[in-house]
C-alpha positions as CSV (number, residue, x, y, z in Angstrom):
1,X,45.1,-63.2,124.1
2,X,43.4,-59.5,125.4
3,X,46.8,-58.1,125.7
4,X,47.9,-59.6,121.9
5,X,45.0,-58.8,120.5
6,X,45.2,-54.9,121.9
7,X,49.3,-54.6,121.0
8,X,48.2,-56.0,117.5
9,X,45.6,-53.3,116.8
10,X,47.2,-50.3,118.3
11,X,50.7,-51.8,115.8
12,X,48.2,-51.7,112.9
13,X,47.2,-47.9,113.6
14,X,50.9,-46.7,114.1
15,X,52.8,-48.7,111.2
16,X,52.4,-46.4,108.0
17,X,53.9,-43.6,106.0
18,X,55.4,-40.7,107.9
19,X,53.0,-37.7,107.3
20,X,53.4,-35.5,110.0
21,X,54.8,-31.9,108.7
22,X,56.7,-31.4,112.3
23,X,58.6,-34.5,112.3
24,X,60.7,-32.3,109.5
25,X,62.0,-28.9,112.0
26,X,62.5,-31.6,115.1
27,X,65.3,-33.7,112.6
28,X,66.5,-30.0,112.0
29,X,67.3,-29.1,115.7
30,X,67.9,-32.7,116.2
31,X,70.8,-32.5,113.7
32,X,71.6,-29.1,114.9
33,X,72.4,-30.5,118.1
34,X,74.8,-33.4,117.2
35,X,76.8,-30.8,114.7
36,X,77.0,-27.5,116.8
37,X,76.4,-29.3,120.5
38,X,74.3,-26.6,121.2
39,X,70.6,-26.7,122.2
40,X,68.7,-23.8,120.1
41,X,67.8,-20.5,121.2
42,X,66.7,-18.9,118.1
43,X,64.8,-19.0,115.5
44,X,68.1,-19.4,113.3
45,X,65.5,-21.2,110.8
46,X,63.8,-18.0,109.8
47,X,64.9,-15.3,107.5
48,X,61.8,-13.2,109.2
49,X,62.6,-13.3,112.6
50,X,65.9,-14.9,113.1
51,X,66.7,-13.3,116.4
52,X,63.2,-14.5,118.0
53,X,63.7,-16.6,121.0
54,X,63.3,-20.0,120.3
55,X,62.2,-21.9,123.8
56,X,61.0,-25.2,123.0
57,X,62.1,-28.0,125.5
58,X,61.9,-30.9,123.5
59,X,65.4,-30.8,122.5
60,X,65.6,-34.3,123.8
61,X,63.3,-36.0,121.0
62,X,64.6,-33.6,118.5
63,X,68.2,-35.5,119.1
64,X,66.9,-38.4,119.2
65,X,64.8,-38.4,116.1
66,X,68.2,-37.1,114.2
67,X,69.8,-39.7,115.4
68,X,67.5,-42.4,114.2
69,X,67.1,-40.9,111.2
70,X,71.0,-41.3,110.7
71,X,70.6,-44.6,111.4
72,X,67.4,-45.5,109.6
73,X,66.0,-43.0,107.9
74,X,62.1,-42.6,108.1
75,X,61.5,-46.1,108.1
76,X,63.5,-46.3,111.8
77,X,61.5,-43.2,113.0
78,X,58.1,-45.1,111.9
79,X,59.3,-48.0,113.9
80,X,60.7,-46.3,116.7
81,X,57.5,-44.4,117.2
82,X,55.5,-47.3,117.2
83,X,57.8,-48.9,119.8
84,X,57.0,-45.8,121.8
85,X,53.0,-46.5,121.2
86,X,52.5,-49.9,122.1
87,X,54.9,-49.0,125.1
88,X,51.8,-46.8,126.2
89,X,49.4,-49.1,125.4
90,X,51.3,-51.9,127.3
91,X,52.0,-49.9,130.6
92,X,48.6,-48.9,129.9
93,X,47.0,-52.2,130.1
94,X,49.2,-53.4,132.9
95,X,47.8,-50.6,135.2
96,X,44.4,-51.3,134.4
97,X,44.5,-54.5,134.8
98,X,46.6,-54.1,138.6
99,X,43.6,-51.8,139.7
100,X,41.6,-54.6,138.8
101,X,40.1,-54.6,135.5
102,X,39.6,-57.6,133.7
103,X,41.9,-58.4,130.4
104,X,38.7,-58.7,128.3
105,X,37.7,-55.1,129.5
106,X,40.5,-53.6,129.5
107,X,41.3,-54.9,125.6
108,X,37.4,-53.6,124.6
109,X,38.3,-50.0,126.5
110,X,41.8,-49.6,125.7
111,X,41.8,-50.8,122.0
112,X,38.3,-48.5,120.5
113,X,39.9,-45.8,122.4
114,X,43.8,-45.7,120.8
115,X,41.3,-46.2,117.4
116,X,39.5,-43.0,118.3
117,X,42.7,-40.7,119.1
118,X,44.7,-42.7,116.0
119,X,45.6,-39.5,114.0
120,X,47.2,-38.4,117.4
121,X,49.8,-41.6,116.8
122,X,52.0,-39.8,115.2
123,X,56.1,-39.2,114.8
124,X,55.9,-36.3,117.3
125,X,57.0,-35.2,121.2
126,X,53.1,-36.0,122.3
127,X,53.8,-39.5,122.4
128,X,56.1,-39.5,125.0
129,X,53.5,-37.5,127.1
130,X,50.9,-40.3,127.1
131,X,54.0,-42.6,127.9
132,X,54.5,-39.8,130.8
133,X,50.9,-39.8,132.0
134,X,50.5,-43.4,132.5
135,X,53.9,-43.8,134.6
136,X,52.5,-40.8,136.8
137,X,49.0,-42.7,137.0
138,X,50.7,-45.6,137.9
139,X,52.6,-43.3,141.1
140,X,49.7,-42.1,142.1
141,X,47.9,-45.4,142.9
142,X,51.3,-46.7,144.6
143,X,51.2,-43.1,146.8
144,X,50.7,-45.4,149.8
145,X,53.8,-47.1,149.0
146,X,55.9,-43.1,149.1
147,X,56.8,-44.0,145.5
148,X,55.3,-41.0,144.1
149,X,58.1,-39.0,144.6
150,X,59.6,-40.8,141.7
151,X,57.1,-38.3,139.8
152,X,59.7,-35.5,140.1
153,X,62.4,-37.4,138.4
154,X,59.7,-38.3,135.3
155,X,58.5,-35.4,135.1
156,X,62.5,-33.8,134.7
157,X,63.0,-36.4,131.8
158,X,59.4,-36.0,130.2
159,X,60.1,-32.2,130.0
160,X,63.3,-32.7,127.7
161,X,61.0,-34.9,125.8
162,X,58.1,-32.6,125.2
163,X,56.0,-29.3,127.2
164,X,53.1,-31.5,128.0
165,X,54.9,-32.5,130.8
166,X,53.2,-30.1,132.8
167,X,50.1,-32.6,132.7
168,X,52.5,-34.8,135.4
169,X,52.3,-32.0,137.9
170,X,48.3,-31.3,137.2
171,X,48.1,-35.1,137.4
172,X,49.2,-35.5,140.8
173,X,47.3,-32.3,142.2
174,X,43.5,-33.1,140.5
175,X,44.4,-36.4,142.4
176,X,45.3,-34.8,145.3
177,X,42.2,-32.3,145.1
178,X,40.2,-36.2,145.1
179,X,42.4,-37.3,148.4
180,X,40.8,-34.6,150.5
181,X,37.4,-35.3,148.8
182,X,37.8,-38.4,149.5
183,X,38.5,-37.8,153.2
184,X,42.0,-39.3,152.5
185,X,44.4,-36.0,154.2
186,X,47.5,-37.4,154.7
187,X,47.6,-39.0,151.0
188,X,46.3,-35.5,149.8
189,X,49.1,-33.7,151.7
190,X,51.6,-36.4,150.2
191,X,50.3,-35.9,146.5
192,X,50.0,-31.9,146.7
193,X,53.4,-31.5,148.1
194,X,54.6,-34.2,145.0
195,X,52.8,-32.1,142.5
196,X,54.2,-28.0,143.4
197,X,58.0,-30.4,143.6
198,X,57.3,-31.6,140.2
199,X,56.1,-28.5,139.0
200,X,59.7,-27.3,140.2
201,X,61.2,-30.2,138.0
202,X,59.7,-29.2,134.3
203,X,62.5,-25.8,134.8
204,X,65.1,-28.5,134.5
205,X,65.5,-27.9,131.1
206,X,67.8,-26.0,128.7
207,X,64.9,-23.5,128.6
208,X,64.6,-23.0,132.2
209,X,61.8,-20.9,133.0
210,X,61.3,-20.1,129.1
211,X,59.2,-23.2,129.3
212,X,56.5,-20.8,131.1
213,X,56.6,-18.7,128.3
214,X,56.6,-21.0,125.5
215,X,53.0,-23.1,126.9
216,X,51.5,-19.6,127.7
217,X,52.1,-18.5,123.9
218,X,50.1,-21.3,122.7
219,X,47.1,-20.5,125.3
220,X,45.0,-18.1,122.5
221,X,47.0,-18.9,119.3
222,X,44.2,-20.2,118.2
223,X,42.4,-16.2,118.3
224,X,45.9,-15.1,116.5
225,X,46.2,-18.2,113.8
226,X,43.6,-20.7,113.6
227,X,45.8,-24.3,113.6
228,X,43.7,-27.0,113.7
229,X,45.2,-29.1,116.9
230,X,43.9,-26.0,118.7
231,X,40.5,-25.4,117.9
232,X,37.7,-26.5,120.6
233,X,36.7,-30.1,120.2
234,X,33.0,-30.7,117.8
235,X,31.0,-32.8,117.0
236,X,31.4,-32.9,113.5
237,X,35.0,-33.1,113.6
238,X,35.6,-35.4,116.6
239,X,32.4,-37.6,117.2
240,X,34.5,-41.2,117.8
241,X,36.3,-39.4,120.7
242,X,33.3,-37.3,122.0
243,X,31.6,-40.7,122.2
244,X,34.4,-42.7,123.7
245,X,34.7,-40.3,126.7
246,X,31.0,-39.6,126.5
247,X,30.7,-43.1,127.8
248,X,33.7,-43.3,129.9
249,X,32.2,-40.8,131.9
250,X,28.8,-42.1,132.2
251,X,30.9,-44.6,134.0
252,X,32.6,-42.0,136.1
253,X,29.7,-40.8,137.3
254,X,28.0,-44.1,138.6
255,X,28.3,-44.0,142.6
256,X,30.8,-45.3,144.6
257,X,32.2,-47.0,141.6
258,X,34.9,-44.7,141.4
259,X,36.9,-42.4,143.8
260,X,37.1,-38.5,143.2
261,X,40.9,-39.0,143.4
262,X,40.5,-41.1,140.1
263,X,37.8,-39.0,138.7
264,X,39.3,-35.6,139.1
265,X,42.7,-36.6,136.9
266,X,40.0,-37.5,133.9
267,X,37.8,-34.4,134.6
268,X,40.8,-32.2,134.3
269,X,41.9,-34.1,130.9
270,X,38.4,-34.0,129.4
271,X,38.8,-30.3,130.3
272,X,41.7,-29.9,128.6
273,X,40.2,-31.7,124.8
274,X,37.4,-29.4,125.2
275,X,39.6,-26.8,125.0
276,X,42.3,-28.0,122.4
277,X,41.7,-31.0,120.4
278,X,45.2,-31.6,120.9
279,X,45.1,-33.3,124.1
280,X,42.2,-35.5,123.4
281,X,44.9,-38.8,123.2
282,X,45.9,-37.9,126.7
283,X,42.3,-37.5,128.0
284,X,41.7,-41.1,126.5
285,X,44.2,-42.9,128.2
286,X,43.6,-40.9,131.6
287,X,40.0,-41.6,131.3
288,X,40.3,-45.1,129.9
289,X,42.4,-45.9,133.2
290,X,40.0,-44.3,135.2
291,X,36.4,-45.8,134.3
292,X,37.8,-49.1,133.6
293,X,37.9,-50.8,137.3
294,X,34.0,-50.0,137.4
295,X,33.5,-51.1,133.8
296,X,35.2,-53.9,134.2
297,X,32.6,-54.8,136.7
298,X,30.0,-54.2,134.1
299,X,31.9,-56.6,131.9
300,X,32.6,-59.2,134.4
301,X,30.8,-61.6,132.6
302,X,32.1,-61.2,129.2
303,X,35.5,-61.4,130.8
304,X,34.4,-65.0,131.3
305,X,33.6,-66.1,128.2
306,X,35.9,-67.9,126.1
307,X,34.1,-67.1,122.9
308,X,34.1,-63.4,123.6
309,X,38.0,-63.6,124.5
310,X,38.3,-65.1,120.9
311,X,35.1,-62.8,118.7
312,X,37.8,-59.9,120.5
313,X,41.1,-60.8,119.5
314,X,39.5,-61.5,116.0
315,X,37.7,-58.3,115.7
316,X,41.2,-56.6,116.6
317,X,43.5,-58.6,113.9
318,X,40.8,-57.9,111.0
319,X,40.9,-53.7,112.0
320,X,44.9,-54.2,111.9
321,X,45.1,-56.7,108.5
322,X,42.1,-55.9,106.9
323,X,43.0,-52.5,105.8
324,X,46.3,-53.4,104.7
325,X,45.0,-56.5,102.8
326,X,42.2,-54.2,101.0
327,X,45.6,-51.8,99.9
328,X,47.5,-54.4,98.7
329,X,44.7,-55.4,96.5
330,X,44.8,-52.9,94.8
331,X,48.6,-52.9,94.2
332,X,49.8,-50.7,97.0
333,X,51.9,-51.9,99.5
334,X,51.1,-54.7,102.5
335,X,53.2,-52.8,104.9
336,X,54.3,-49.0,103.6
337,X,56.9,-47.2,106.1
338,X,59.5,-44.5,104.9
339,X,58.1,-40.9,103.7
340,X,54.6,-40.3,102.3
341,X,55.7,-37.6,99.8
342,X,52.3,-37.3,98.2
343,X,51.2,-35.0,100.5
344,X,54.5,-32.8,99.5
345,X,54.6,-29.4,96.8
346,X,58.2,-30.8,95.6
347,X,57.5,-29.8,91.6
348,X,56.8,-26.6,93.4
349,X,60.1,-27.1,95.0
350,X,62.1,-28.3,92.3
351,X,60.9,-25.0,90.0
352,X,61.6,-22.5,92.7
353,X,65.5,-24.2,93.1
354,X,66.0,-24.3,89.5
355,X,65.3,-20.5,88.9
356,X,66.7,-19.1,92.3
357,X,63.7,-18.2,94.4
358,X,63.9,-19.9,97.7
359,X,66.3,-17.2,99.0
360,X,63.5,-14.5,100.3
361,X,60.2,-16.9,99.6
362,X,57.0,-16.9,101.8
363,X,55.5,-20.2,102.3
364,X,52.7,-21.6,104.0
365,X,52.4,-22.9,107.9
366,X,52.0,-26.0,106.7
367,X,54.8,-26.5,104.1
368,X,57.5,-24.9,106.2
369,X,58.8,-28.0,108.7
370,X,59.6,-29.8,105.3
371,X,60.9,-26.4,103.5
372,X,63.5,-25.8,106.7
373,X,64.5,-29.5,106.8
374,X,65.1,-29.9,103.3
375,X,67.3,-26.5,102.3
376,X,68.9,-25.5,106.1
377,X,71.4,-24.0,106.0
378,X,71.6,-23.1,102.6
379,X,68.0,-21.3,102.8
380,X,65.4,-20.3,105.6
381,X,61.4,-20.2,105.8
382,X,59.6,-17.6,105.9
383,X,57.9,-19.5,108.3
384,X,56.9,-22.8,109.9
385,X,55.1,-24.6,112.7
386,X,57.1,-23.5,115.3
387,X,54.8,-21.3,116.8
388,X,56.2,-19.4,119.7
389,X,59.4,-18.9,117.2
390,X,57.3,-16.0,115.8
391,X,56.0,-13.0,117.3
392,X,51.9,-12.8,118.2
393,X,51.9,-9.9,115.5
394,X,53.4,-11.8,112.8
395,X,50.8,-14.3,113.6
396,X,48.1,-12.4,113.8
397,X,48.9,-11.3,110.2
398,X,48.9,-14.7,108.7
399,X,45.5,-15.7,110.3
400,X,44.0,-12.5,109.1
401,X,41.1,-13.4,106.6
402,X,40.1,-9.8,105.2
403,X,41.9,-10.0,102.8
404,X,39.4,-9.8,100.0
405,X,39.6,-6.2,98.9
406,X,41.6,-4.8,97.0
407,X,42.6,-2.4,99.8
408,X,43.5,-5.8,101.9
409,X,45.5,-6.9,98.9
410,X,47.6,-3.9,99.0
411,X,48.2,-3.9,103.1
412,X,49.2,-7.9,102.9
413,X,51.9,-6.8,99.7
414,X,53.3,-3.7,102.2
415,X,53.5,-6.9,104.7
416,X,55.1,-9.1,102.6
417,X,57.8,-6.1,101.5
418,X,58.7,-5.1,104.9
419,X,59.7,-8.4,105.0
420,X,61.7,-8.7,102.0
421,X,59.7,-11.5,100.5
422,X,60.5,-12.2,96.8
423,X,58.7,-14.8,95.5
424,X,56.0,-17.3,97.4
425,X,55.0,-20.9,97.0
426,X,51.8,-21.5,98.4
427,X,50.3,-25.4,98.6
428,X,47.1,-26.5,98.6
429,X,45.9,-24.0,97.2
430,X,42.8,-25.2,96.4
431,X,41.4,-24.6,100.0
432,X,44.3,-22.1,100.7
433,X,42.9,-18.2,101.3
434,X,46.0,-16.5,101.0
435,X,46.2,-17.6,97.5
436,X,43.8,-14.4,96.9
437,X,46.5,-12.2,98.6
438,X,48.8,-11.7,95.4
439,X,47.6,-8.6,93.8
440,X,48.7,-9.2,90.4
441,X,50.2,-6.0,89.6
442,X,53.4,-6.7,92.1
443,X,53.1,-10.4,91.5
444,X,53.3,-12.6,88.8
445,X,52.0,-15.9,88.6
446,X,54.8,-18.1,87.4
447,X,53.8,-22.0,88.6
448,X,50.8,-23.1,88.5
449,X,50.4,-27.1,88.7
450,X,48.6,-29.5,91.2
451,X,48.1,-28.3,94.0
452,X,50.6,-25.8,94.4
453,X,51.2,-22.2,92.9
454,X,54.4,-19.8,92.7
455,X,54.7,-15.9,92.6
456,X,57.4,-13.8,91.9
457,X,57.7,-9.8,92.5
458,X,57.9,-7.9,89.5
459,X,61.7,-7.1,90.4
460,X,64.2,-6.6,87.6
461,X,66.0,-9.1,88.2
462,X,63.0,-11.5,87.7
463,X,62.1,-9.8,84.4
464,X,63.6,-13.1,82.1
465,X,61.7,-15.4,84.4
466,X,58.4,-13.3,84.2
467,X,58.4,-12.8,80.7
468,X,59.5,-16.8,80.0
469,X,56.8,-18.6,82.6
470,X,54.1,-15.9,83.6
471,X,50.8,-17.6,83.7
472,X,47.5,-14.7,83.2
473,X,45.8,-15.5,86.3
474,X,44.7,-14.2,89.7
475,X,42.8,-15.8,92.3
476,X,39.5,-15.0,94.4
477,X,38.5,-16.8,97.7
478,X,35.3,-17.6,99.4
479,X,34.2,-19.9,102.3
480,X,31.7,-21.7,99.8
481,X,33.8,-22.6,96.5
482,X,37.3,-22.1,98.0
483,X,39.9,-20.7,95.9
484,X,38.7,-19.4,92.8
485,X,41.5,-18.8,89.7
486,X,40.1,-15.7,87.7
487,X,41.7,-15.3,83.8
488,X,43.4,-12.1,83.3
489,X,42.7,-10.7,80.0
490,X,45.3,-8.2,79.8
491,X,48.6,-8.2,81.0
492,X,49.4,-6.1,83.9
493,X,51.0,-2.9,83.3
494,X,54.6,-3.8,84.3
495,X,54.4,-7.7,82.7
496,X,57.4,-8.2,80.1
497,X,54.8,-10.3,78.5
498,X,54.0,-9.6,75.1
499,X,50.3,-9.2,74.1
500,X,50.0,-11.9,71.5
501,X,52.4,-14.1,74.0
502,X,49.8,-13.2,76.7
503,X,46.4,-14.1,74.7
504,X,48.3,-17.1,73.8
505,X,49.0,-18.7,77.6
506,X,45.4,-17.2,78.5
507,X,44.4,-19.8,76.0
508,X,46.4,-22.7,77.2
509,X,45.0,-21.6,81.5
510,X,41.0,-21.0,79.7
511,X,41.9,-24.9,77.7
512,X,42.6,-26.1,80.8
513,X,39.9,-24.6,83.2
514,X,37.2,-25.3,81.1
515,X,38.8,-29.0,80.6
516,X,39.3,-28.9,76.7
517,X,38.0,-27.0,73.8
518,X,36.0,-24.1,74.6
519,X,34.7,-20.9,73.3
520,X,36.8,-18.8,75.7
521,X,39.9,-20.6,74.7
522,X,39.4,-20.1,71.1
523,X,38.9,-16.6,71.3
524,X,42.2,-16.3,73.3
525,X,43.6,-18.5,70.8
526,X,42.6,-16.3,67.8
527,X,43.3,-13.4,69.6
528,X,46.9,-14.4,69.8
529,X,47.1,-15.2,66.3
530,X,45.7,-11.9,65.3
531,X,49.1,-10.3,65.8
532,X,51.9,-10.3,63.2
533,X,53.1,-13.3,61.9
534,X,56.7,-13.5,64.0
535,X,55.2,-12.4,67.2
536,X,54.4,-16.2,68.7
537,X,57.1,-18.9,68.7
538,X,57.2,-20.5,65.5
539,X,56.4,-24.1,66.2
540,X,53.4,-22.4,68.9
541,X,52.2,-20.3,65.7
542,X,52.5,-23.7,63.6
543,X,50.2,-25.9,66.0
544,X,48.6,-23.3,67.2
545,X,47.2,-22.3,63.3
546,X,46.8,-25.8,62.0
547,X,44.8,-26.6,64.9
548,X,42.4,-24.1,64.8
549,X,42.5,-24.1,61.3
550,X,41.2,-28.0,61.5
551,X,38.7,-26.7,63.7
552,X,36.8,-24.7,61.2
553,X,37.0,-26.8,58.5
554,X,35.7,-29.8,60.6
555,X,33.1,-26.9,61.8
556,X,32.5,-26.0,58.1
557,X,34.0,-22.3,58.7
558,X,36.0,-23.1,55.6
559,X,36.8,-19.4,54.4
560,X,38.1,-18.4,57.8
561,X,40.4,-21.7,58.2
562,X,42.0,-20.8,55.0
563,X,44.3,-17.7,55.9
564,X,45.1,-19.7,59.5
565,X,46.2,-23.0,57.0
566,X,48.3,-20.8,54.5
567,X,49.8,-19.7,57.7
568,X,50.7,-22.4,58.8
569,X,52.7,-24.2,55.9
570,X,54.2,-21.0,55.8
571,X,56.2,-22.7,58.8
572,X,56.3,-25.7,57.3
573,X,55.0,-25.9,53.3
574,X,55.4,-30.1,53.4
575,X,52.8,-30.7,56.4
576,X,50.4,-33.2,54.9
577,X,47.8,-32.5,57.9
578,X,47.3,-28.7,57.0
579,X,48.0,-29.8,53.5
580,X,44.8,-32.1,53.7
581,X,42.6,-30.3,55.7
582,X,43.3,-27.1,53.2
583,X,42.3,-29.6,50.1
584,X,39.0,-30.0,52.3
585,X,38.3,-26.4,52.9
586,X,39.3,-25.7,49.0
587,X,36.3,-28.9,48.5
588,X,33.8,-26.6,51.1
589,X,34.0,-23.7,49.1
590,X,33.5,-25.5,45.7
591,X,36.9,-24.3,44.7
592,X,38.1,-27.4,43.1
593,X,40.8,-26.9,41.0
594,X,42.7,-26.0,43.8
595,X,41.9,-28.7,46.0
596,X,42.9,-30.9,43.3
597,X,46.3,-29.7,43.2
598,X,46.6,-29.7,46.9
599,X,45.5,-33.4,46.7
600,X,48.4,-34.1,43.6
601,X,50.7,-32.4,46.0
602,X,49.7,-34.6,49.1
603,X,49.9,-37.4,46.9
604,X,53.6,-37.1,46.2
605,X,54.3,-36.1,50.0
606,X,52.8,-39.6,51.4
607,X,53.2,-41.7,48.8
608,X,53.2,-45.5,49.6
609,X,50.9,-44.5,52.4
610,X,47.2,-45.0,53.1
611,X,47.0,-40.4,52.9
612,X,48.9,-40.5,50.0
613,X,46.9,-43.5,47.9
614,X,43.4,-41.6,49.0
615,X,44.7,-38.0,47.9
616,X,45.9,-39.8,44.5
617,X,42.0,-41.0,44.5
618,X,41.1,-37.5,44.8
619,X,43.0,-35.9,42.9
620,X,42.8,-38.3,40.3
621,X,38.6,-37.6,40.4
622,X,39.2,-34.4,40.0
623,X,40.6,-34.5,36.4
């Protein structure tokens, strides 16, 4: 029942929507693979560093996640991935419970602490790491038996399946450091001759040595371009975990509960979250195996309880169900697998296809995985998560955040033409700095919906676009209100925009901003109309006059709706709106006559309608 309860649980946290970004570049090596053959080398994915060494070892997943997704799209991947999950928390549980943890304890350990690492439980190479760490675990405790040599081996497969397989190797030799502590030489000797071996195996990749290179890149990335996985573990961001392994190591550190050779393998772990967050799922399971034998001894008499047993499978079904019952209340989905695309710019993407920009367009970090998948070979990123695919420098650039001046503005538009960036779709750009970086002069706002916002150079070859979809905006940053869109109330020097077209969108993006009528809007409005007549689009001048012009007679402002009426059925004489609010404004000014023969007019235009029966009323009155 421990063991159902636990597999149910850790199924309830894994079955979902895909949303993870990098699922996207490993199906695009994946398929790489099964049409070339070829295991990458470069960063072919990039238009802005194409010939950069490309020395990820994972080209094993990536194969295998193309293949799947042949087979069954993202709803086989989902599946497959939590296959791969409760394969961990399985081989997990079994261990535990051979060093002789109770089922009931194990469950309570094991199933909070897969809860606590859940947005680790994802569609990505990591998985297979914590898969990796528990079959070396499980070596170590048979190292009496001279099984742990099978570590080599593993770790050789877990290298083609992701880098973290160098935590087999530091695995064995924290447990080996323990041995000796532990008075236990010849099992040391055994375990620290395993681990420099299995160090050996993790060059038995494609890579070869490049692995070395490729885990040292990401040891200060985070000092180059701040990704969340590898920031330092907080508090604020972290607390379940902080508190899971807070307690696991309380346990730890009780005397002669647990061995250093069982201790020094979680230390090492914990070490490793505190650095990056990004290892924080494989310092749960290696310090849930660890404290669990003397916790279990704590628990002993829980274990024994047939009413605990049962409150624990319950409390594990109702976090799995309860969520999903709660969702399908509200008309979502009981069980929803396949893509979440809601996290995804694709109006962004479909407008950037349909006029030609994804050719030379920056993007952001975050947006690139699904950019590459989606338009390789046809187009390239500017850039995506791979990280060691692109130099430190080029890195170091896109985690710069001085870009406030005006100066900074005009180094990050040298950047972006040395190189050769055309146009840019940035996403979610609500929180996004670089949003701030387009110095409206060489850039042109052309998208601007959502989330998501598109640029274009002010090339030539652009000038139709500009001039058919520029939007008068730029954008400001800060740490306390984000990104910040700032109205533009003249057209740049270079903008094929013309003036009255210009005051005219800046009252559509001021309409908008301000979320319906406001005084900025109007005076954008007005301004636009104060052109020529011919200037705007004829039906914009026609709604754009009527409406206004029902705006100051409804304000009482009936001499200045007047020209702004006539103007309007000058589009269109037979308009019975403007026709009647034009009768009105005649009424305001006490100019009868002529409201009565607007109202004779709007009687003939709607007759046999409720208007048309009113305006014969009125005009009727009048004589």
């Amino acid at each position: 029942m421990a063991l159902a309860g636990l597999l149910v649980l850790v199924a309830g946290l894994c079955l979902g929507p895909v949303e993870e970004s990098d699922l996207f570049f490993r199906l695009a090596a994946g398929e790489q693979f099964l049409r070339t053959g070829h295991v990458l080398h470069r960063n072919l994915f990039s238009f802005t560093f194409p010939d950069a060494a490309y020395l990820d070892p994972a080209w094993l997943f990536d194969v295998a996640a193309a293949g799947l997704f042949r087979v069954g799209g993202f709803v086989g991947i989902a599946l497959a991935k939590t296959a791969v999950v409760l394969l961990v928390a399985f081989a997990a549980y079994r261990l535990c419970r051979r060093r002789g943890a109770s089922d009931v304890a194990t469950a309570l350990v094991l199933g909070p602490g897969f809860w606590c690492v859940r947005e680790r439980l994802v569609e990505r190479p990591h998985i297979f790491s914590l898969l990796g760490e528990v079959a070396v675990l499980r070596l170590i405790a048979d190292v009496d038996r001279r099984r742990v040599w099978l570590v080599i081996p593993i770790v050789a497969l877990w290298a083609n399946l992701h880098a973290g397989a160098f935590l087999g190797p530091l695995l064995v030799f924290s447990a080996s450091v323990g041995a000796f502590l532990d008075g236990e030489r010849p099992r040391g000797r055994r375990l620290l001759v395993a681990a420099s071996i299995s160090t050996a195996a993790l060059l038995a990749t494609p890579v070869g040595v490049g692995i070395v290179r490729y885990l040292s890149f990401h040891v200060g990335i985070f000092d180059l371009h701040p990704v969340d996985e590898f920031r330092a573990l907080t508090w604020r961001s972290d607390a379940p975990f902080v508190l899971f392994a807070t307690g696991a190591l309380l346990v730890l550190a009780i005397p002669r509960r647990t061995a250093w050779q069982e201790r020094f393998p979680a230390l090492g772990l914990v070490s490793l979250a505190l650095w990056h967050v990004r290892f924080s799922a494989d310092a749960m399971v290696v310090l849930a195996i660890a404290a669990l034998p003397a916790l279990s001894a704590i628990l002993d008499r829980l274990a024994k309880a047939r009413l605990a047993r049962a409150l624990l499978v319950v409390a594990f079904f109702a976090a799995a169900f309860a969520p999903r019952i709660a969702e399908s209340s509200r008309g979502g989905r009981f069980l929803a697998l396949g893509l979440d695309a809601s996290t995804l710019p694709l109006d962004a993407i479909r407008f950037v296809e349909e006029h030609g920009l994804r050719e030379r367009m920056y993007n952001d970090f975050e947006t690139g995985a699904y950019l590459l998948w989606q338009g390789y070979p046809r187009y390239r990123v500017f850039v995506d998560p791979r990280l060691p695919a692109y130099p430190a420098a080029f890195h170091r650039l896109l985690g710069r955040t001085d870009f406030h001046t005006e100066f900074g503005r005009e180094e990050w538009t040298r950047a972006m033409a040395g190189l050769g960036v055309e146009s840019a779709l940035l996403d979610y750009a609500g929180i996004n700095r670089r949003v701030a970086f387009w110095d409206p002069e060489t850039w042109a706002l052309v998208f601007r919906a959502k989330d998501s916002r598109v640029f274009v150079r002010r090339l030539s070859k652009w000038k139709d676009l500009i001039a058919r979809f520029e939007i008068p905006a730029t954008f400001d940053f800060s740490v306390e209100n984000g990104a910040v869109t700032l109205p533009l109330r003249n057209p740049p020097a270079t903008s094929p925009v013309p003036t009255c077209e210009w005051q005219l969108r800046l009252g559509d993006l001021l309409f908008d901003l301000d979320s319906g009528k406001s005084d900025r809007a109007l005076g954008a409005y007005r301004a636009a109309l104060a052109a020529d007549s011919g200037c705007l689009a004829r039906q914009r001048e026609l709604s754009l006059t009527s409406w206004i012009g029902s705006l100051d007679v409804a304000a009482g402002r009936f001499a200045q709706a007047l020209p702004l009426l006539d103007r309007a059925l000058a589009v269109t004489p037979d308009d019975t709106a403007v026709l009647t609010n034009r009768a009105l404004a005649f009424e305001g000014l006490g100019r009868s006559s002529e409201a009565h023969e607007v109202w004779a007019r709007l009687a003939v235009l709607a007759a046999g309608t409720e208007l048309g029966k009113r305006a014969a009323e009125r005009a009727g009155a009048g004589h």
